[in-house]
C-alpha positions, 0 to 999 in steps of 0.5 A: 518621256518615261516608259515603265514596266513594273510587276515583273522581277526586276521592274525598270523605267527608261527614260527618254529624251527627244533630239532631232524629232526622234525619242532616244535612250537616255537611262534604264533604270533597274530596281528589284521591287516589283511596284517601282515606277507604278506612279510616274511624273514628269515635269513640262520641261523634262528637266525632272522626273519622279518616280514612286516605289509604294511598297518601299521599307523605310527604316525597318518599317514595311510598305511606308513608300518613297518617292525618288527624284531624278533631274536630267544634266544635259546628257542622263537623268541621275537621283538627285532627291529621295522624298519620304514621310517619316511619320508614314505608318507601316503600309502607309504607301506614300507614293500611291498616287503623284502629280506635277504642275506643268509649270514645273512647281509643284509636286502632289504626292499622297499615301492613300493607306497611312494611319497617321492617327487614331481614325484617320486613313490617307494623306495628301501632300504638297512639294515646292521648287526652291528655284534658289536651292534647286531643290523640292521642300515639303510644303503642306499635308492637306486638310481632310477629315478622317471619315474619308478613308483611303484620301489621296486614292487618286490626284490631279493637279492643275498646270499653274499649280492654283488647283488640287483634286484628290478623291477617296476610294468612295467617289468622293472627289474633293477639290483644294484652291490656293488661298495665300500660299495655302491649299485650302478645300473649296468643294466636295463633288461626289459620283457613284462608284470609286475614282478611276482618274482624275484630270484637270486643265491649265487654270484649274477650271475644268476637269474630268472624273472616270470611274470604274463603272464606265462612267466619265464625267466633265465638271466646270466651274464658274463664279464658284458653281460647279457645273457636271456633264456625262459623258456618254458611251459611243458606243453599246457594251453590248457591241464587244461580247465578252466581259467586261465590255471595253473598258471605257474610261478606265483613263481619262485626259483633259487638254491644257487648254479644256477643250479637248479629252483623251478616254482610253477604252482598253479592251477594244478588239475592232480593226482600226477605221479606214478614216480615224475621224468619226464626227458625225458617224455611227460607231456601230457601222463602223466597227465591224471586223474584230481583230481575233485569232482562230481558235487554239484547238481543233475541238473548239469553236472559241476565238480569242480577241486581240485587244490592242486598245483605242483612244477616243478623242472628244472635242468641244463644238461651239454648242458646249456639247462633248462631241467624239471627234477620232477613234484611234488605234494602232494598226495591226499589221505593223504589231503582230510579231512578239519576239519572231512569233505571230500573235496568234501563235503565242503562249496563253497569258493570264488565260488571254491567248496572243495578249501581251501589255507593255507597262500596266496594260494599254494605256497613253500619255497627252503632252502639249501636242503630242500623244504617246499610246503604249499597245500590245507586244511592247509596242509605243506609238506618237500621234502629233496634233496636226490642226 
């Protein structure tokens, strides 16, 4: 596991590693740029870690990116690989976005801002495992045209490695499959508003596409056909009185399997249910004390919420309808205190009274059977699936 704190003066990631069902420090790695570790991958195998610095100077060339590729021996993760595209343009960014296959064989990393020629902006870009030499080698930079600007602005690749999904900064979401050791483009799906994730599933037949208008959408393919399912909100904007409502899907997660998704809502302030399983209830009914501190000033009537986040876990009944299954988010009680304080009595931070966000913001990872949710006041937390 990889925890990332980046934005700060000197950005880290820490690497864990689990022994005896419990995470333990393996490295903490330290860098001065502020955009290290903003893109993280792991492989399935923890065998390797790849991390990206967007903004990194190549050869006197600002902003061109690379990608560092760390490989675990047994006891700590050490740099075993520097990826970095030499004909990256000054604030090309390689290294916007990265994923891994979960098989562990395929790297996808794209440099959504390059201008490697006249008219063309972005770059997405295949890596393999030479299982014979232990090492990643370039494969291919993946067809796209040049009036799709900002291509590689957010990716997906599926566990097998048969699938790619990549979007451009206009809701275009173009979907590459592998055709002779080749990725060659097989649809473009469009939705309304700019990508805000991308997830796909095992076998690359289903996957899910968020945008920042709060919308989440469940594609799956068939026999070559495209079919497309909203996702509709739990509950209304309108239940969290402030702007800009709780951020629904700002992230989505998609299981292996497809049957299940993960949709963070990052900006919820409700005390968690009594009984995380909503299936069948009304949201609404359910939610109805806000986590909040008193108001600062004695003059003021002001609250100020306490966002800590919830994952809203969806599953799939026997209908093929998307159903919301759990609501689930930290108890306060146990995350209250940041460095001997109570939240309530914190400093203000970018204008939020109490807030404090591990890493970038409230946000979560979904590994084979295992969830990890980062939350406020540095705090980490482990859900197991127990069907």
């Amino acid at each position: 596991m990889a925890v990332v704190n980046t934005g700060s003066k000197n950005s880290n990631v820490r690497m864990y590693t689990k022994s005896n069902s419990k995470w333990v420090l393996s490295n903490r790695i330290v860098s001065d740029s502020r955009t290290f570790g903003a893109g993280v991958a792991v492989s399935s195998n923890g065998k390797y870690v790849f991390i990206t610095d967007e903004y990194e100077d190549n050869n006197g060339v600002e902003n061109t990116g690379k990608v560092l590729v760390y490989k675990y021996n047994g006891k700590e993760f050490f740099v075993d690989q520097e990826l970095i595209r030499t004909d990256t343009r000054a604030n090309g960014n390689f290294g916007s976005s990265i994923s891994v296959s979960s098989n562990g064989k395929l790297l996808v990393v794209s440099a959504a801002q390059n201008t490697p020629s006249e008219g063309k902006k972005g770059g997405v870009y295949t890596y393999k495992l030479n299982e014979n030499l232990d090492m990643w080698q370039f494969a291919q930079e993946l067809d796209f045209n040049k009036d799709e600007p900002y291509f590689g602005y957010d990716l997906a690749v599926s566990g097998d490695g048969s699938t790619i999904i990549a979007s451009d900064i206009y809701g275009n979401v173009y979907i590459y499959g592998n055709d002779n050791d080749k990725f060659v483009r097989k649809a473009t799906l469009r939705i309304e508003a700019p990508v805000s994730s991308i997830s796909i599933n095992q076998n690359g037949t289903s996957f899910t596409v968020s945008d920042f208008n709060s919308q989440l959408f469940h594609y799956e393919t068939k026999n070559g056909a495209y079919s497309k399912t909203l996702i509709t909100k739990p509950i209304s904007d309108k239940v969290y009185d402030s702007y800009p409502g709780y951020k629904f899907a700002e992230k989505a997660q998609i299981s292996q399997s497809g049957d299940v998704i993960l949709v963070s809502a990052n900006s919820d302030f409700y005390a968690p249910p009594a009984d995380s399983i909503v299936s069948g209830k009304t949201l609404t009914n359910i939610l109805t004390k806000k986590e909040e501190c008193s108001p600062k000033y004695s003059w003021s009537n002001e609250t100020t919420k306490i966002k800590t986040g919830a994952i809203l876990v969806y599953k799939r009944n026997a209908s093929g309808d998307w159903i919301l299954h759990q609501y689930m988010k930290p108890d306060l009680s146990k995350i209250r205190s940041y460095k001997g304080k109570d939240i309530c009595d914190q400093d203000y931070l970018n204008g939020y009274k109490g807030e404090r966000f591990l890493d970038n913001g409230i946000s979560f990872s979904l590994s084979g059977s295992s969830l990890v949710q980062t939350t406020i006041n540095g705090n980490i937390f482990e859900y197991t699936n127990q069907q």
